[in-house]
Each structure stands twice: as structure tokens, then as C-alpha cells.
PDB file with SEQRES, HELIX, SHEET and CRYST1 records, atoms N, CA, C and O in Angstrom:
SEQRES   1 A   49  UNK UNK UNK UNK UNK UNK UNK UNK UNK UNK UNK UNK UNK          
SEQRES   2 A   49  UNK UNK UNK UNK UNK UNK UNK UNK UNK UNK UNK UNK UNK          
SEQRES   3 A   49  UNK UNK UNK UNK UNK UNK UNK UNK UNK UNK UNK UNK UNK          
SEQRES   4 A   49  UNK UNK UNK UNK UNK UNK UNK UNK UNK UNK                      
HELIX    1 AA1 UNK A    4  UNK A   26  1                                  23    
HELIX    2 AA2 UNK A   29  UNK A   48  1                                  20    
CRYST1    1.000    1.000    1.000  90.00  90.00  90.00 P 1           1          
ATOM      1  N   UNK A   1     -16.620   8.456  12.313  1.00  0.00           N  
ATOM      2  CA  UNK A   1     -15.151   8.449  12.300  1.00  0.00           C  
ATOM      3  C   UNK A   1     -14.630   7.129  11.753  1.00  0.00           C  
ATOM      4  O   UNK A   1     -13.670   7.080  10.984  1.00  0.00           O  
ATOM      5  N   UNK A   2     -15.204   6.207  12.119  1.00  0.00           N  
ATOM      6  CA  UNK A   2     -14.600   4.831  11.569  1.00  0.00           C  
ATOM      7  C   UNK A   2     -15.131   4.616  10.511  1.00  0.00           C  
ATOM      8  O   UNK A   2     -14.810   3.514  10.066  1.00  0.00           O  
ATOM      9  N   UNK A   3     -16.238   5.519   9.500  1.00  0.00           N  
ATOM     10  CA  UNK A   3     -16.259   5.115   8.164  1.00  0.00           C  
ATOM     11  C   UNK A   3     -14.625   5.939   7.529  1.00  0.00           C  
ATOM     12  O   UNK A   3     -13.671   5.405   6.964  1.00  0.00           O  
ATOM     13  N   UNK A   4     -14.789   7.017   7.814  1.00  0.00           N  
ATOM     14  CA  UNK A   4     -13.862   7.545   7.565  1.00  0.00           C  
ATOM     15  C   UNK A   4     -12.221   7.211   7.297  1.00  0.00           C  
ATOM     16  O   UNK A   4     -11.432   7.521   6.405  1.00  0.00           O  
ATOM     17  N   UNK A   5     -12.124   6.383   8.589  1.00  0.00           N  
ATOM     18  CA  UNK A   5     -10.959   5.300   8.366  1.00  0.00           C  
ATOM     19  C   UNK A   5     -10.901   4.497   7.416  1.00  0.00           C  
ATOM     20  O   UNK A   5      -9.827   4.336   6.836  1.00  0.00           O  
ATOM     21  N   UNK A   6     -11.900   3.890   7.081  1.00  0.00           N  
ATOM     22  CA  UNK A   6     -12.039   2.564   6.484  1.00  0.00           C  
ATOM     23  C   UNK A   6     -11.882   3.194   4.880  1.00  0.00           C  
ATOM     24  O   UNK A   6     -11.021   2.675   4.168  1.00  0.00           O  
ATOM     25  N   UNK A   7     -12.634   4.198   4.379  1.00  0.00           N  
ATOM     26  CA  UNK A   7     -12.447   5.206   3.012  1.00  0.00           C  
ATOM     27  C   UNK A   7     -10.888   5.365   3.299  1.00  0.00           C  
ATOM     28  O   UNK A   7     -10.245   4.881   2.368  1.00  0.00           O  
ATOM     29  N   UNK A   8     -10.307   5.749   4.027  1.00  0.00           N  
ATOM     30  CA  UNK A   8      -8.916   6.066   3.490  1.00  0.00           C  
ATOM     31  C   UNK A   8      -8.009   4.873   3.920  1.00  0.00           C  
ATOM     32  O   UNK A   8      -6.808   5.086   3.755  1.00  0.00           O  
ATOM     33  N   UNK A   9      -8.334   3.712   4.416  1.00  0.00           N  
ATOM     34  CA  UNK A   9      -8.008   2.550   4.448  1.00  0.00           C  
ATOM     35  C   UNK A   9      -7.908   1.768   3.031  1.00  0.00           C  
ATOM     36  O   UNK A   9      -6.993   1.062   2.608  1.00  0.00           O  
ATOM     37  N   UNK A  10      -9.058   2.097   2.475  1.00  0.00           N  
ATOM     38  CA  UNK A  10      -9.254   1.955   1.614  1.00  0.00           C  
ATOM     39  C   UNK A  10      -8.507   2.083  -0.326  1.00  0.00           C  
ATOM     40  O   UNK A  10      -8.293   1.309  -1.260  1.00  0.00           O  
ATOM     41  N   UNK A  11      -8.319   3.961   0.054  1.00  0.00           N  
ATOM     42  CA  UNK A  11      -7.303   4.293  -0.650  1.00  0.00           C  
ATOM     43  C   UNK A  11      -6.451   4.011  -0.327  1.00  0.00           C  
ATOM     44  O   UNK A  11      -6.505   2.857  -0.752  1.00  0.00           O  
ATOM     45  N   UNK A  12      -5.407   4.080   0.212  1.00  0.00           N  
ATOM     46  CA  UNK A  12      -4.059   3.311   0.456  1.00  0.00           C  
ATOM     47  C   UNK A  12      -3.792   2.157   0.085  1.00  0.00           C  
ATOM     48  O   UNK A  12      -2.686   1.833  -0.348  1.00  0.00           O  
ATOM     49  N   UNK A  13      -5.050   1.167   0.240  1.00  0.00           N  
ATOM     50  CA  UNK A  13      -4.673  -0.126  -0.146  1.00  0.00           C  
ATOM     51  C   UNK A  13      -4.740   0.206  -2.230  1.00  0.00           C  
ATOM     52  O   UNK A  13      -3.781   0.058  -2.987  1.00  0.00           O  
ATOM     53  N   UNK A  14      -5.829   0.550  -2.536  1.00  0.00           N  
ATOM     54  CA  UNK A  14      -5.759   1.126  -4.139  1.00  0.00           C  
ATOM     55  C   UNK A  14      -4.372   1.566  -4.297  1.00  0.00           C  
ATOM     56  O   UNK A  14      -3.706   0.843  -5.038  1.00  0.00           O  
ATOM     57  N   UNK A  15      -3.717   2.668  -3.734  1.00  0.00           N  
ATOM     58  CA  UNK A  15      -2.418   3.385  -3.903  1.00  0.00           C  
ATOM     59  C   UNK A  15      -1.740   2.061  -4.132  1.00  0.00           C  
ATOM     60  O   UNK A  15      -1.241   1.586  -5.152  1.00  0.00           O  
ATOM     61  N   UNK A  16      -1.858   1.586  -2.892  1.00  0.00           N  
ATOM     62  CA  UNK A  16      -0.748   0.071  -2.817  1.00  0.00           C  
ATOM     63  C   UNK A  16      -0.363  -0.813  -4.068  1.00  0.00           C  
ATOM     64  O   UNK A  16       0.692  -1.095  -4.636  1.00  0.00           O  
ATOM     65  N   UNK A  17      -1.933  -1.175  -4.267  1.00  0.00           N  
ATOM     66  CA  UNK A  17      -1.859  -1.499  -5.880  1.00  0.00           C  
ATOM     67  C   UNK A  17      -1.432  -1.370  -6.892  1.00  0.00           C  
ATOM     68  O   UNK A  17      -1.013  -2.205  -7.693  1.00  0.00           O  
ATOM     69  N   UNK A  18      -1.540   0.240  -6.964  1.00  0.00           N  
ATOM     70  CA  UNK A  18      -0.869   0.844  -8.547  1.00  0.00           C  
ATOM     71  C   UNK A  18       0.276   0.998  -8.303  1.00  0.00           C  
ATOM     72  O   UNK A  18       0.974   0.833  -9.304  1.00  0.00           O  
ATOM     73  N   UNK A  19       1.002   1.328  -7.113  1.00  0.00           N  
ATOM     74  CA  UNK A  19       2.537   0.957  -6.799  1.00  0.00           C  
ATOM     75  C   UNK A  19       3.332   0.038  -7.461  1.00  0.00           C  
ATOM     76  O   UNK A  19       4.262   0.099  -8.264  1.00  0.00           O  
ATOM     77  N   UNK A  20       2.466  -1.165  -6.684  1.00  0.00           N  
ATOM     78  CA  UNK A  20       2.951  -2.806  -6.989  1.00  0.00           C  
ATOM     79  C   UNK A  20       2.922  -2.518  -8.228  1.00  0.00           C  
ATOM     80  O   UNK A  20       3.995  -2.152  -8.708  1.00  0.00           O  
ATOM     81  N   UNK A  21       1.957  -2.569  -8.959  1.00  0.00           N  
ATOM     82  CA  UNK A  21       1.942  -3.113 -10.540  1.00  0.00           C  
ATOM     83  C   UNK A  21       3.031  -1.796 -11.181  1.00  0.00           C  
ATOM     84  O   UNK A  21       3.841  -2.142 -12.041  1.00  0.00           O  
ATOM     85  N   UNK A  22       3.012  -0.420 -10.766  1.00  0.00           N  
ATOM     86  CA  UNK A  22       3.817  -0.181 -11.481  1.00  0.00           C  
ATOM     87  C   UNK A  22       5.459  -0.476 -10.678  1.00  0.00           C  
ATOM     88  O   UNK A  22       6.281  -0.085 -11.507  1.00  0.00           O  
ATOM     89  N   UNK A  23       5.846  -0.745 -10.032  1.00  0.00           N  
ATOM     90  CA  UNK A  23       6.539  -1.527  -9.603  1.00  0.00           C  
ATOM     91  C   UNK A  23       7.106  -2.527 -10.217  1.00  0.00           C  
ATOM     92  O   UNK A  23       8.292  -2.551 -10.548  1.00  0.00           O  
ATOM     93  N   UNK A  24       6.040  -3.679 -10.461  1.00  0.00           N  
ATOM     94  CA  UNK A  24       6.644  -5.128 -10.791  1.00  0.00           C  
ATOM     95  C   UNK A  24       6.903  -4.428 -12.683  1.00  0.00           C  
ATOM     96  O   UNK A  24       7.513  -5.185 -13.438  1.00  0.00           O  
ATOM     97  N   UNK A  25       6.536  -3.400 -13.114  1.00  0.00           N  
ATOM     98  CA  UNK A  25       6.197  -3.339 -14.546  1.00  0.00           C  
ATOM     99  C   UNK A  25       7.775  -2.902 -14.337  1.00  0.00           C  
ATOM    100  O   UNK A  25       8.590  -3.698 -14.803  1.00  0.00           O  
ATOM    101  N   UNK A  26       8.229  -1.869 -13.766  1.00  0.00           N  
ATOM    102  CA  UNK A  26       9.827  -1.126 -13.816  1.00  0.00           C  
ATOM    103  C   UNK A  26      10.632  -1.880 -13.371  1.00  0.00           C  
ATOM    104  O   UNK A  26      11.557  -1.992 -14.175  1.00  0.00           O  
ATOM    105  N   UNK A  27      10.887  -2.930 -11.816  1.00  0.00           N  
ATOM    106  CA  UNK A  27      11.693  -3.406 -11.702  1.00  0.00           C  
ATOM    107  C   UNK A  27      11.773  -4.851 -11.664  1.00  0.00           C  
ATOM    108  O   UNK A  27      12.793  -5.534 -11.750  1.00  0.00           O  
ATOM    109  N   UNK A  28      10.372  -5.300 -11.500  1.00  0.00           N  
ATOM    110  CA  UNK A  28      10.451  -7.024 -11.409  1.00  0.00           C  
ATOM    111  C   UNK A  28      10.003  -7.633 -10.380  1.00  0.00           C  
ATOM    112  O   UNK A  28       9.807  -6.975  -9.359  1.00  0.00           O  
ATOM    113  N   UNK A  29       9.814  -8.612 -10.396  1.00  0.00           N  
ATOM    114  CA  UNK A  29       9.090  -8.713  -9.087  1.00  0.00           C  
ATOM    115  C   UNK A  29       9.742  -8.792  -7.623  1.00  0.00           C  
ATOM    116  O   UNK A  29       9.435  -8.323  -6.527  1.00  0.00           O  
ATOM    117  N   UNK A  30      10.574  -9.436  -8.007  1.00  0.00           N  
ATOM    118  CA  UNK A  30      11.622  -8.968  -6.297  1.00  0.00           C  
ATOM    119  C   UNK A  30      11.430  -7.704  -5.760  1.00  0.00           C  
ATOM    120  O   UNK A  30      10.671  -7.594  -4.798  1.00  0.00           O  
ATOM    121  N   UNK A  31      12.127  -6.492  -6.331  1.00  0.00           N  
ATOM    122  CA  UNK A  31      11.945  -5.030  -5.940  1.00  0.00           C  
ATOM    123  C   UNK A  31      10.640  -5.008  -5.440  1.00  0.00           C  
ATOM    124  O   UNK A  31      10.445  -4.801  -4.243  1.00  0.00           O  
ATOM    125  N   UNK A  32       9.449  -5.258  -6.462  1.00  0.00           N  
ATOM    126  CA  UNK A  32       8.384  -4.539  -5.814  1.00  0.00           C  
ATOM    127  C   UNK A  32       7.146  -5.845  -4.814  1.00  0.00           C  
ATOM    128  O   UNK A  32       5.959  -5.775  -4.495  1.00  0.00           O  
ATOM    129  N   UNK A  33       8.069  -6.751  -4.650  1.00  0.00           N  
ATOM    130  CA  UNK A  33       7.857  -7.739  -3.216  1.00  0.00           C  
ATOM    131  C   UNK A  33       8.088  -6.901  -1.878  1.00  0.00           C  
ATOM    132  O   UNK A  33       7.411  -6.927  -0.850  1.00  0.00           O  
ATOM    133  N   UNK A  34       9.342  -6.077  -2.197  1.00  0.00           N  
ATOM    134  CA  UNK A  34       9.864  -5.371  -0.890  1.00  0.00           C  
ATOM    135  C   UNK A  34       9.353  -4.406  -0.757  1.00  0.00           C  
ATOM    136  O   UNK A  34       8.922  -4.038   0.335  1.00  0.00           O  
ATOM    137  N   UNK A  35       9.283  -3.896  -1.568  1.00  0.00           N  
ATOM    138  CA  UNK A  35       8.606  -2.218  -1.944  1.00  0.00           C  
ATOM    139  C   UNK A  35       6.993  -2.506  -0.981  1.00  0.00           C  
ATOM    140  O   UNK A  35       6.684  -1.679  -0.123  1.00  0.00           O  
ATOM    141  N   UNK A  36       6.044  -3.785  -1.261  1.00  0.00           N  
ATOM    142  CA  UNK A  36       4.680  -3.676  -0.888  1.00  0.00           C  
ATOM    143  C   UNK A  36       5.377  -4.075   0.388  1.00  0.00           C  
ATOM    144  O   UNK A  36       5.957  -3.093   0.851  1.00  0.00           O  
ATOM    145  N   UNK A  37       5.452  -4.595   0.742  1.00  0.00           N  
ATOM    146  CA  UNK A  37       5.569  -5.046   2.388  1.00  0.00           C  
ATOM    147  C   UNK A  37       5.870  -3.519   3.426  1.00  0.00           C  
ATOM    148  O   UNK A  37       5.265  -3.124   4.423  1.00  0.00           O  
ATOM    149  N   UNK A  38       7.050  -2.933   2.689  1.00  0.00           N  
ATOM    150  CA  UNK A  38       7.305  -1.754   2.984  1.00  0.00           C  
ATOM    151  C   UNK A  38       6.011  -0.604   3.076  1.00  0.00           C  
ATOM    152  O   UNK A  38       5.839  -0.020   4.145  1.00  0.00           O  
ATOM    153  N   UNK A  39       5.366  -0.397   2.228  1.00  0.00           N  
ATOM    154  CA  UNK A  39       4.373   0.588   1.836  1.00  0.00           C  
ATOM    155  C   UNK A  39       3.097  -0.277   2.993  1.00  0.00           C  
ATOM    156  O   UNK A  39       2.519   0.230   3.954  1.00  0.00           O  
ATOM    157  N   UNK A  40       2.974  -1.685   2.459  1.00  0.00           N  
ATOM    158  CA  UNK A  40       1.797  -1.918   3.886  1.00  0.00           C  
ATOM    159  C   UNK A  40       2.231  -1.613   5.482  1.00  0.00           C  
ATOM    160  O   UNK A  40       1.375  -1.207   6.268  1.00  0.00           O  
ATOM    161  N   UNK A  41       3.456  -1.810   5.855  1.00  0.00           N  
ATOM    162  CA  UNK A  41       3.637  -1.973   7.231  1.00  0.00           C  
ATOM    163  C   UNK A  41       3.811  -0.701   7.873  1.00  0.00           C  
ATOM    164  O   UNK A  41       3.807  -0.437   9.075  1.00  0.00           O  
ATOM    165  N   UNK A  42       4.037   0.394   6.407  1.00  0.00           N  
ATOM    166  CA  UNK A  42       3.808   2.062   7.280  1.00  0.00           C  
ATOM    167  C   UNK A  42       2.366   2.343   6.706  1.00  0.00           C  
ATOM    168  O   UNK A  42       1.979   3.334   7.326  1.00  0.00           O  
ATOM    169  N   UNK A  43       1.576   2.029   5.995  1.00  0.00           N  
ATOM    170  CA  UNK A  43      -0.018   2.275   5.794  1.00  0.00           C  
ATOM    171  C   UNK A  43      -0.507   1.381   7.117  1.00  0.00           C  
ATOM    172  O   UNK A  43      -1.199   1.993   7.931  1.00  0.00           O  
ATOM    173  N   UNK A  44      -0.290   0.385   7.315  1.00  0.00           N  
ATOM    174  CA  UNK A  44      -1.062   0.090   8.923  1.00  0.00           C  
ATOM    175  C   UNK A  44      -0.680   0.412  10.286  1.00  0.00           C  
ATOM    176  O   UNK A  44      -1.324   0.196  11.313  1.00  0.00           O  
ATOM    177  N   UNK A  45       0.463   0.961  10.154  1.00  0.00           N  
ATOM    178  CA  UNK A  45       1.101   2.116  11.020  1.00  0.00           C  
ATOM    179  C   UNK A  45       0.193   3.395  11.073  1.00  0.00           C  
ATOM    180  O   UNK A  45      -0.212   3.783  12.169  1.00  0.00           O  
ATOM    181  N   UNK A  46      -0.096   3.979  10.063  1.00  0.00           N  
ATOM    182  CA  UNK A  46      -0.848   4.775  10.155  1.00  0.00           C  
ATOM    183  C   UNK A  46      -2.239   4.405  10.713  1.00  0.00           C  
ATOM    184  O   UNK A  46      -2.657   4.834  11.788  1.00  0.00           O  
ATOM    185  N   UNK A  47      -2.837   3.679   9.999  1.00  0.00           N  
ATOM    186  CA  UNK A  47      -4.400   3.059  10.488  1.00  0.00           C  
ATOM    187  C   UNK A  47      -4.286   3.062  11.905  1.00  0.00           C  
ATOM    188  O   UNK A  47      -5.191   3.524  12.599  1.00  0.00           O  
ATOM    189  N   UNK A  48      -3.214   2.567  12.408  1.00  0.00           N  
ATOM    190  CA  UNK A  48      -3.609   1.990  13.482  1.00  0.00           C  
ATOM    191  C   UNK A  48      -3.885   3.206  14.822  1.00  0.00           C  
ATOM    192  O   UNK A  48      -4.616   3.157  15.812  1.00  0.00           O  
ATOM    193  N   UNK A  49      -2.672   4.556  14.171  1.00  0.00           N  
ATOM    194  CA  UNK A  49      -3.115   5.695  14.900  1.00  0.00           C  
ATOM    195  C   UNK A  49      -4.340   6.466  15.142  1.00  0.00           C  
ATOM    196  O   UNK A  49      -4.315   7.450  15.882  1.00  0.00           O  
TER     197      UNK A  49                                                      
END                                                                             
């Protein structure tokens, strides 16, 4: 079970990534400063369930 976590721990953080970058590519980097903080603090919301 806890590999399991860690694989989709995993993806999310990847997701996170291509967010950001396409993010900082559309709006700049401010927007997608807020945007990751946002996207991590409900992805470790989840983990943590």
C-alpha cells in the first residue's frame, strides 16, 4: 500500500510540474507561483488521507 502511495505521490508531483511550466509559459511567473502552492497544498491533502 505505501508503494502505491508513493507512485501516485509521485505523479502528482510530475502533474505539478507540467502545470508550473505550462503555467509560467501562459501567464508568468506570479500566476503560476500561486497556482503551485495551490495544486501542492490540495495534492498533500490528499496524500495525507
Amino acid at each position: 500500500m505505501k508503494e502505491l502511495i508513493q507512485e501516485i505521490g509521485m505523479a502528482l508531483f510530475g502533474l505539478a510540474l507540467a502545470i508550473v511550466v505550462f503555467q509560467i509559459a501562459k501567464v508568468g511567473v506570479t500566476g503560476a507561483t500561486n497556482n503551485m502552492f495551490d495544486f501542492m497544498t490540495n495534492a498533500f491533502k490528499v496524500v495525507q488521507k
